[in-house]
FILUM-545826 format. One record per atom (N, C-alpha, C): residue number from 1; residue in one letter; atom name; z, y, x. Coordinates in nm, 4 decimals, always signed. Layout:
BEGIN
+-----+------+------+----------+----------+----------+
| pos | code | site |       zz |       yy |       xx |
+-----+------+------+----------+----------+----------+
| NUM |    A |   CA |        Z |        Y |        X |
...
+-----+------+------+----------+----------+----------+
//
This chain:
BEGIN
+-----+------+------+----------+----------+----------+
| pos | code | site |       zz |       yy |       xx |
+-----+------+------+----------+----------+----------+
|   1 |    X |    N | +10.8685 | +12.1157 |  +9.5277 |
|   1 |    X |   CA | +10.7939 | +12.0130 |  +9.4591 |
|   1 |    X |    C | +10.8860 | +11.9417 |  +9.3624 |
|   2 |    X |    N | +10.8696 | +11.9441 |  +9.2592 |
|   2 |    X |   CA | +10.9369 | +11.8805 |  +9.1468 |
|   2 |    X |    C | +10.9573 | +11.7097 |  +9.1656 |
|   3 |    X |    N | +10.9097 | +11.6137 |  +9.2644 |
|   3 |    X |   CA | +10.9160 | +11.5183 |  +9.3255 |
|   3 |    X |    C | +11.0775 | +11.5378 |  +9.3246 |
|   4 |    X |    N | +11.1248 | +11.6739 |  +9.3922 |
|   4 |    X |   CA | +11.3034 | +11.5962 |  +9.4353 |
|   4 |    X |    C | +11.3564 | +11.5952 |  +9.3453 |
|   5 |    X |    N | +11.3150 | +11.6973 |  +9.2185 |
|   5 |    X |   CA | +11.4293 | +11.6725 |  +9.1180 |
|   5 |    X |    C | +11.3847 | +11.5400 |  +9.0181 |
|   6 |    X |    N | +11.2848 | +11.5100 |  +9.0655 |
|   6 |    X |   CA | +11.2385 | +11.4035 |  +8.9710 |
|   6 |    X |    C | +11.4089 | +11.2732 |  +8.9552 |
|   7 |    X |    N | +11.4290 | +11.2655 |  +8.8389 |
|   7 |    X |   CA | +11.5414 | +11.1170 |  +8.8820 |
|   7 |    X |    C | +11.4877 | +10.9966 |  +8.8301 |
|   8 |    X |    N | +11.3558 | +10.9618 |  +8.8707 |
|   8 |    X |   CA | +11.2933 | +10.8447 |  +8.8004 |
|   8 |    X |    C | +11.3543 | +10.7275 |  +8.9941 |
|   9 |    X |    N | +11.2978 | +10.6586 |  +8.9487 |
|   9 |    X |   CA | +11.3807 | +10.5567 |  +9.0190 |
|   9 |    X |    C | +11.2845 | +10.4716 |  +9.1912 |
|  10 |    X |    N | +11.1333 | +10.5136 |  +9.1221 |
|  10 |    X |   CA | +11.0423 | +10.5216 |  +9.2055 |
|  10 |    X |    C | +11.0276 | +10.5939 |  +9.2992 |
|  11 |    X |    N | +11.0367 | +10.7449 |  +9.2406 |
|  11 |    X |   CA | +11.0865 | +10.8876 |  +9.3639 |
|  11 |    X |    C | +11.1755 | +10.8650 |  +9.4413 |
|  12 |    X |    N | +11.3153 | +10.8215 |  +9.3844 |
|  12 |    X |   CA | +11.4503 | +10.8192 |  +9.5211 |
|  12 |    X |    C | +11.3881 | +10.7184 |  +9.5894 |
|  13 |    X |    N | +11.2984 | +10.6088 |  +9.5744 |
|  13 |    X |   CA | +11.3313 | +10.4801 |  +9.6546 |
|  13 |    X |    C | +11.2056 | +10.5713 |  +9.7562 |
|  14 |    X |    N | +11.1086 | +10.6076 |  +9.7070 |
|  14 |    X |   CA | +11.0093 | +10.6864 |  +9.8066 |
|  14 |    X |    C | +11.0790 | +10.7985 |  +9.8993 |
|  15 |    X |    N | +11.1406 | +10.8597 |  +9.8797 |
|  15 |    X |   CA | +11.2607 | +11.0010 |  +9.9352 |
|  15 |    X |    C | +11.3599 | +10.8764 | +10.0683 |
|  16 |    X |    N | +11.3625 | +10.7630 |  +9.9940 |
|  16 |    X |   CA | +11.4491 | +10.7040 | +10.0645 |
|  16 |    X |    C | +11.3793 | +10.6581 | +10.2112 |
|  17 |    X |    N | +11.2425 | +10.5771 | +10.1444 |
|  17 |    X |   CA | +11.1603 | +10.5729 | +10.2339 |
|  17 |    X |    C | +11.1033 | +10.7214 | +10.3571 |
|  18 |    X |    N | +11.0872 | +10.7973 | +10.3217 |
|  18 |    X |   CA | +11.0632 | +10.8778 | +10.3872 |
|  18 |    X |    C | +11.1440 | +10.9163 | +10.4883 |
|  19 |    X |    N | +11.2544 | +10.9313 | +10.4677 |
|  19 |    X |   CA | +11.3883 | +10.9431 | +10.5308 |
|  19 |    X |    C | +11.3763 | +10.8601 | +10.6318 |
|  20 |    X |    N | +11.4270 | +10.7852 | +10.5860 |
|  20 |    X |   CA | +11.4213 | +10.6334 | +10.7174 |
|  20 |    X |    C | +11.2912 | +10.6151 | +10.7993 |
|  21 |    X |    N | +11.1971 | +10.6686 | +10.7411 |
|  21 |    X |   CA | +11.0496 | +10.6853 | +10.8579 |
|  21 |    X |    C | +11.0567 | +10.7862 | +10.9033 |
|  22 |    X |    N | +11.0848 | +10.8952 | +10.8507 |
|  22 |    X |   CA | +11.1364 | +11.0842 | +10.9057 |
|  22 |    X |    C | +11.2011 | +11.0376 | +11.0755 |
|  23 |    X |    N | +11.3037 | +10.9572 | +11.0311 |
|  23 |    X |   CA | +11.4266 | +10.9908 | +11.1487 |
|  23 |    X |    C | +11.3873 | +10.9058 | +11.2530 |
|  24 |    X |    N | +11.3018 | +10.7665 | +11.2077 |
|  24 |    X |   CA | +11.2560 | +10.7203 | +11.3842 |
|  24 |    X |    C | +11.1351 | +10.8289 | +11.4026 |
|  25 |    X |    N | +11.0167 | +10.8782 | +11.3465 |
|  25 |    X |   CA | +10.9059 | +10.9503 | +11.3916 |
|  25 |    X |    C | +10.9468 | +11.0716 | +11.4613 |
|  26 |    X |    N | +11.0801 | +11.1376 | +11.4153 |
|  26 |    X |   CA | +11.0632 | +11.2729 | +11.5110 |
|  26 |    X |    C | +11.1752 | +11.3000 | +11.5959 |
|  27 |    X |    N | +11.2142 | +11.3761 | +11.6542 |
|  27 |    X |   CA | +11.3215 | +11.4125 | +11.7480 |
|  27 |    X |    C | +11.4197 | +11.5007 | +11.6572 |
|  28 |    X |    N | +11.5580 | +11.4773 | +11.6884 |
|  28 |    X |   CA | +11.6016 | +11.5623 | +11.5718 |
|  28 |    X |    C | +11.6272 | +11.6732 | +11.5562 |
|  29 |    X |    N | +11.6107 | +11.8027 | +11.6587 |
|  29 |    X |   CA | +11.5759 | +11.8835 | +11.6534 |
|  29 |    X |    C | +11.4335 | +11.9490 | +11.6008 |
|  30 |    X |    N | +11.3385 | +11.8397 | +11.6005 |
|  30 |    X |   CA | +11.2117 | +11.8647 | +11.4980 |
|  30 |    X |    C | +11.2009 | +11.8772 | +11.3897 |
|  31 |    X |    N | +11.2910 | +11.7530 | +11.3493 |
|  31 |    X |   CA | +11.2882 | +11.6891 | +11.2321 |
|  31 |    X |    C | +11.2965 | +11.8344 | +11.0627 |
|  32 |    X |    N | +11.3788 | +11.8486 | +11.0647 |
|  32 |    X |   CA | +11.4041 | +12.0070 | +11.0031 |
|  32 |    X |    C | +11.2638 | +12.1069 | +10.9874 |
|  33 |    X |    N | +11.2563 | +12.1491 | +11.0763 |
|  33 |    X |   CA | +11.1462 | +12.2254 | +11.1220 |
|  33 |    X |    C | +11.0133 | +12.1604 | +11.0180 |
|  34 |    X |    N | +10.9900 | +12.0655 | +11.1197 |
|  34 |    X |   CA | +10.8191 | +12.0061 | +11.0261 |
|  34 |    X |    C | +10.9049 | +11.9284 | +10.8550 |
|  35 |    X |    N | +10.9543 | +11.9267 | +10.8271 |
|  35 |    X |   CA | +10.9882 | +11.8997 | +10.6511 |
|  35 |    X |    C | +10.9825 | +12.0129 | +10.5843 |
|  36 |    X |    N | +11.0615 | +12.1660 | +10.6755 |
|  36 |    X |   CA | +11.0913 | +12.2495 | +10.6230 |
|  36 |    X |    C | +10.9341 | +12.2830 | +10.6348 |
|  37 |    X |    N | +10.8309 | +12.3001 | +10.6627 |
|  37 |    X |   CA | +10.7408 | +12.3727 | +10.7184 |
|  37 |    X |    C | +10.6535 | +12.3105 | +10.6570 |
|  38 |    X |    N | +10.6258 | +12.1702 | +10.5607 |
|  38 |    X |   CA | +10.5499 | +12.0620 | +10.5143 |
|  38 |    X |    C | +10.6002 | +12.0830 | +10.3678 |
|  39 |    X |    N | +10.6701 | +12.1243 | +10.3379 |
|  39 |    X |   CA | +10.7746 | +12.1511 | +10.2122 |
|  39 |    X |    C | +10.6581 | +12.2950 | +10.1538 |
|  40 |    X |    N | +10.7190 | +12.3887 | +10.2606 |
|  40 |    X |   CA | +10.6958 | +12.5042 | +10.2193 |
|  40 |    X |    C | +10.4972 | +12.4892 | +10.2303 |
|  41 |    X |    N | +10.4289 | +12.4091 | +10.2448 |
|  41 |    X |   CA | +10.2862 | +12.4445 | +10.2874 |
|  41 |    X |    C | +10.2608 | +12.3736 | +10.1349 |
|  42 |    X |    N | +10.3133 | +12.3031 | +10.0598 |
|  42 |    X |   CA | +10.2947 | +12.1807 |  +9.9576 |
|  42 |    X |    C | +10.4106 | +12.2533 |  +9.8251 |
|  43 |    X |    N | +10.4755 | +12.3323 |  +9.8477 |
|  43 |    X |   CA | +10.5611 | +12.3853 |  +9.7361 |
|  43 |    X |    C | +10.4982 | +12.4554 |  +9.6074 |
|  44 |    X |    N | +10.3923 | +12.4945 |  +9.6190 |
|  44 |    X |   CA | +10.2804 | +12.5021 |  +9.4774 |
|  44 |    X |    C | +10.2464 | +12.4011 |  +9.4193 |
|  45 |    X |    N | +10.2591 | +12.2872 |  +9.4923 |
|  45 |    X |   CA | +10.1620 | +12.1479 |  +9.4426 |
|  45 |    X |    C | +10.2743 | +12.0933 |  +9.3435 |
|  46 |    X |    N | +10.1788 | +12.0755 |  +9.1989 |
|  46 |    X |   CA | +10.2468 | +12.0109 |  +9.0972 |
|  46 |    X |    C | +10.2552 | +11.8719 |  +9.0811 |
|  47 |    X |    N | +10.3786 | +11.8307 |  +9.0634 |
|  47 |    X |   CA | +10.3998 | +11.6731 |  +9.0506 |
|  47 |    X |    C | +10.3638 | +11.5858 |  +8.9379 |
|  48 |    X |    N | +10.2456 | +11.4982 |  +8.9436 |
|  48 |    X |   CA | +10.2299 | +11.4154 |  +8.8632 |
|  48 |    X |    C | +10.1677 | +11.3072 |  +8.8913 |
|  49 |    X |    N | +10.2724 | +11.2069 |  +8.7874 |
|  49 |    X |   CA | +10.2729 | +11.0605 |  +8.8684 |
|  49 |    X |    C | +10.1296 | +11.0022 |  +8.9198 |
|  50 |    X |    N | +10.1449 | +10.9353 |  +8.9735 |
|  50 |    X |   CA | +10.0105 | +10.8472 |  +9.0177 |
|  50 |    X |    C |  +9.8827 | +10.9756 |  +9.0781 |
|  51 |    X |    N |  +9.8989 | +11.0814 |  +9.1157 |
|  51 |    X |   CA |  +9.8234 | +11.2329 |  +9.1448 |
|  51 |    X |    C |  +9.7598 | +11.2256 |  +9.3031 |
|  52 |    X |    N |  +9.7173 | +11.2638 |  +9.3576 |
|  52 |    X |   CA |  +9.7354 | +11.2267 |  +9.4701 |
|  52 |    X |    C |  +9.6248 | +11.3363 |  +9.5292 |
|  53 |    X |    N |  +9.6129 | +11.4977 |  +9.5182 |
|  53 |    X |   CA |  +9.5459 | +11.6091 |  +9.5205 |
|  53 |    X |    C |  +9.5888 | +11.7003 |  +9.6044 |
|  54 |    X |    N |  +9.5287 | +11.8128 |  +9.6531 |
|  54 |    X |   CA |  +9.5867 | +11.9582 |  +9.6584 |
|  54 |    X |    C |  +9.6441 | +12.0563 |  +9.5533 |
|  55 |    X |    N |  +9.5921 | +11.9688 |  +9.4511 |
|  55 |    X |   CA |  +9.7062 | +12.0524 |  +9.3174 |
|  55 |    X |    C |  +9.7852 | +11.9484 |  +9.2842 |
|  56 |    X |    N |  +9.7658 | +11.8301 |  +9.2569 |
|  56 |    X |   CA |  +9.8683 | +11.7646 |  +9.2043 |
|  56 |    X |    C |  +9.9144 | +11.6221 |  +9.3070 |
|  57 |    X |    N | +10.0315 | +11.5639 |  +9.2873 |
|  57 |    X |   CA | +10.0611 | +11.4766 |  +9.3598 |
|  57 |    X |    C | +10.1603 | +11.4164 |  +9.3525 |
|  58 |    X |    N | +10.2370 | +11.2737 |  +9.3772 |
|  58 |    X |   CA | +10.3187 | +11.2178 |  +9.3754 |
|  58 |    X |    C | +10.4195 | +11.2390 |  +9.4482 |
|  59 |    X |    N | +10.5275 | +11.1400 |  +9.4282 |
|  59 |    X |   CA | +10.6613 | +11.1582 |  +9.5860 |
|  59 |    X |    C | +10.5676 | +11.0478 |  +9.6716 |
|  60 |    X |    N | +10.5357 | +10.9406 |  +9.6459 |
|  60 |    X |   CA | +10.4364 | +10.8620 |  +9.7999 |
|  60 |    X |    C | +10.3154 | +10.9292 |  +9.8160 |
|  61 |    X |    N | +10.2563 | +11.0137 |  +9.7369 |
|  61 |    X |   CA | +10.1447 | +11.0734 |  +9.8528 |
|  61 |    X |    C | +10.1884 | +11.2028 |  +9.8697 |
|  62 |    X |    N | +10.3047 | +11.2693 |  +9.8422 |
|  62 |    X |   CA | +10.3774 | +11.3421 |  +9.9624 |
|  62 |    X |    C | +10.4042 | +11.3069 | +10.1348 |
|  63 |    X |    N | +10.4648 | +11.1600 | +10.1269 |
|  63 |    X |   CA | +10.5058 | +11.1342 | +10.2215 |
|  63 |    X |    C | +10.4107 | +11.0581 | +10.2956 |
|  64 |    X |    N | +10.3133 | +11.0094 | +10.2114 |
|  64 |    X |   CA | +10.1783 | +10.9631 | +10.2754 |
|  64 |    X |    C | +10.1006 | +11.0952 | +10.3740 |
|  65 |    X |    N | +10.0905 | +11.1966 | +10.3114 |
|  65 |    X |   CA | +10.0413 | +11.3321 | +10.3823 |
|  65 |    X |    C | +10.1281 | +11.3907 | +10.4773 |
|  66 |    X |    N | +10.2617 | +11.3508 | +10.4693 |
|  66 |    X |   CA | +10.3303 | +11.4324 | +10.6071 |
|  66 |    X |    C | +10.3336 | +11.3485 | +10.6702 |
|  67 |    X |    N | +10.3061 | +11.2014 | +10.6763 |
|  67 |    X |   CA | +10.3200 | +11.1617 | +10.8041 |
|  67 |    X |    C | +10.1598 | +11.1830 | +10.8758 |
|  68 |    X |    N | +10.0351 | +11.2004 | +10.7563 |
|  68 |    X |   CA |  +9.9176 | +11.1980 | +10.7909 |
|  68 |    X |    C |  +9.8970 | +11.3162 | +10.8608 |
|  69 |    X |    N |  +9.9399 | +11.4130 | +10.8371 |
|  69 |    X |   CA |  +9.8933 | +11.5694 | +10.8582 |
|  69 |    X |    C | +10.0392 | +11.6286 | +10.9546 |
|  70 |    X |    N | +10.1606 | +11.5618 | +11.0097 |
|  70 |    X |   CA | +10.2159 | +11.6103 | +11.0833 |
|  70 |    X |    C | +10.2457 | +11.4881 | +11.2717 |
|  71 |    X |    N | +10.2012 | +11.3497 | +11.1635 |
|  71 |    X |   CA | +10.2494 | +11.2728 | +11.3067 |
|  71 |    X |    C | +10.1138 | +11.1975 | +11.3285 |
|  72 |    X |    N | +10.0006 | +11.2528 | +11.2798 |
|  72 |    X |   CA |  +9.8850 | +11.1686 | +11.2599 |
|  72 |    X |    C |  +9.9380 | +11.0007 | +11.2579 |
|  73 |    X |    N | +10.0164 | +11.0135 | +11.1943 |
|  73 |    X |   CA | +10.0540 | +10.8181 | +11.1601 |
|  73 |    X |    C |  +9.9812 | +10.7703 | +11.0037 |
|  74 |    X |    N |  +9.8921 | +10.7281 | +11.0198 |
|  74 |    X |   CA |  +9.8344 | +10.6707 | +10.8667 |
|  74 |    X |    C |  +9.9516 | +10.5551 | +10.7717 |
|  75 |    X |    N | +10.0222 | +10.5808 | +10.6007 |
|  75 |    X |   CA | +10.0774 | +10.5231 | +10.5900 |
|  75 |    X |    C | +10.0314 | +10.4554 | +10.4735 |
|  76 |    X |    N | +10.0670 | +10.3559 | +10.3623 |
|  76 |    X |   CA | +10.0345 | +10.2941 | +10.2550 |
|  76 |    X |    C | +10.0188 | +10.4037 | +10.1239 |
|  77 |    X |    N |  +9.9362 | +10.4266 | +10.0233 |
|  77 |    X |   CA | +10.0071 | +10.4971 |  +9.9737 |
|  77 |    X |    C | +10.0858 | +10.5393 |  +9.8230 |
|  78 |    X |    N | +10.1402 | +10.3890 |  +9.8226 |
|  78 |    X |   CA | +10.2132 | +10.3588 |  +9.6879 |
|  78 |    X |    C | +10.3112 | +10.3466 |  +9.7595 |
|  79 |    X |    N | +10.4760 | +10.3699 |  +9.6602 |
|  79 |    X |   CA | +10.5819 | +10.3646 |  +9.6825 |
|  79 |    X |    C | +10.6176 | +10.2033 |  +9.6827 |
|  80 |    X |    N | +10.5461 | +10.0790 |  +9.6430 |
|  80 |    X |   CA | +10.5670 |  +9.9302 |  +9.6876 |
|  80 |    X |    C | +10.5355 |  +9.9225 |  +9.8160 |
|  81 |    X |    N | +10.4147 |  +9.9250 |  +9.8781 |
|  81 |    X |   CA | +10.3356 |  +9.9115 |  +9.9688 |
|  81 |    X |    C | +10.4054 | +10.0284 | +10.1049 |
|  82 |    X |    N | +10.4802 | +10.1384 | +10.0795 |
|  82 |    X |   CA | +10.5465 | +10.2129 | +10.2062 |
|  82 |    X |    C | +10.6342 | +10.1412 | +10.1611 |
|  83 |    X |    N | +10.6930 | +10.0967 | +10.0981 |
|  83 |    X |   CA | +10.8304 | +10.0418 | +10.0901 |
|  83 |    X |    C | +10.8443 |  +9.9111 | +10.2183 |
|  84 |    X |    N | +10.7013 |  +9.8324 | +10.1528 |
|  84 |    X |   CA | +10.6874 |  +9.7224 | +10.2035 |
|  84 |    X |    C | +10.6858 |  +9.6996 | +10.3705 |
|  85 |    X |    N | +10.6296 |  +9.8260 | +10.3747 |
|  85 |    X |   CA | +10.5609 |  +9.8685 | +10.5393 |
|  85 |    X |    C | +10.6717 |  +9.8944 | +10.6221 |
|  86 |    X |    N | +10.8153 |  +9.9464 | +10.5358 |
|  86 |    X |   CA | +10.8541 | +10.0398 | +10.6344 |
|  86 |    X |    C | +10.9032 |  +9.8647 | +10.7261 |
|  87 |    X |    N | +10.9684 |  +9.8193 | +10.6151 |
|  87 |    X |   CA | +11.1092 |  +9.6942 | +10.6022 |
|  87 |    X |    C | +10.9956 |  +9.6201 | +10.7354 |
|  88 |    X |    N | +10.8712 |  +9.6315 | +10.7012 |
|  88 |    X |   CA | +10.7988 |  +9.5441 | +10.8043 |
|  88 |    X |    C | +10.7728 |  +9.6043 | +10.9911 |
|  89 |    X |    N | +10.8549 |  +9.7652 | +10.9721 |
|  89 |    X |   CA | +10.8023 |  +9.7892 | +11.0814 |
|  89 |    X |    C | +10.9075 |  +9.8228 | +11.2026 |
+-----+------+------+----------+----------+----------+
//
């Protein structure tokens, strides 16, 4: 997904976010596994900002959908608002 190479400033802080929600939600022997496996199911999907599709999509409704579709955890889904959520949780 063109999300990682993105270097806009919104993406890392979302990547960042994800991360830091990644590592309390799974065990770390999981952890790998379901990114690698959420990666590869979403690696056709084209990146564009504000998108939020099965063809197209952002870096926060990336990470909005893996936590939806791997930890059934519902999250915000703008990069302010997960930002906001995580710091709050």
């Amino acid at each position: 997904m063109r999300c990682f190479q993105s270097r806009g400033r919104k993406c890392r802080r979302a990547l960042v976010c994800l991360f830091a929600l990644f590592l309390s939600a799974a065990r770390p022997l999981d952890r790998e596994r379901i990114l690698s496996e959420f990666h590869r199911d979403h690696s056709k999907v084209r990146y564009q900002f504000g998108a939020c599709s099965n063809v197209k999509m952002d870096c926060s409704c990336f990470i909005q959908r893996l936590y939806a579709e791997r930890f059934s955890k519902p999250i915000p889904r703008t990069t302010l608002t997960q930002t906001n959520w995580m710091k709050e949780s």
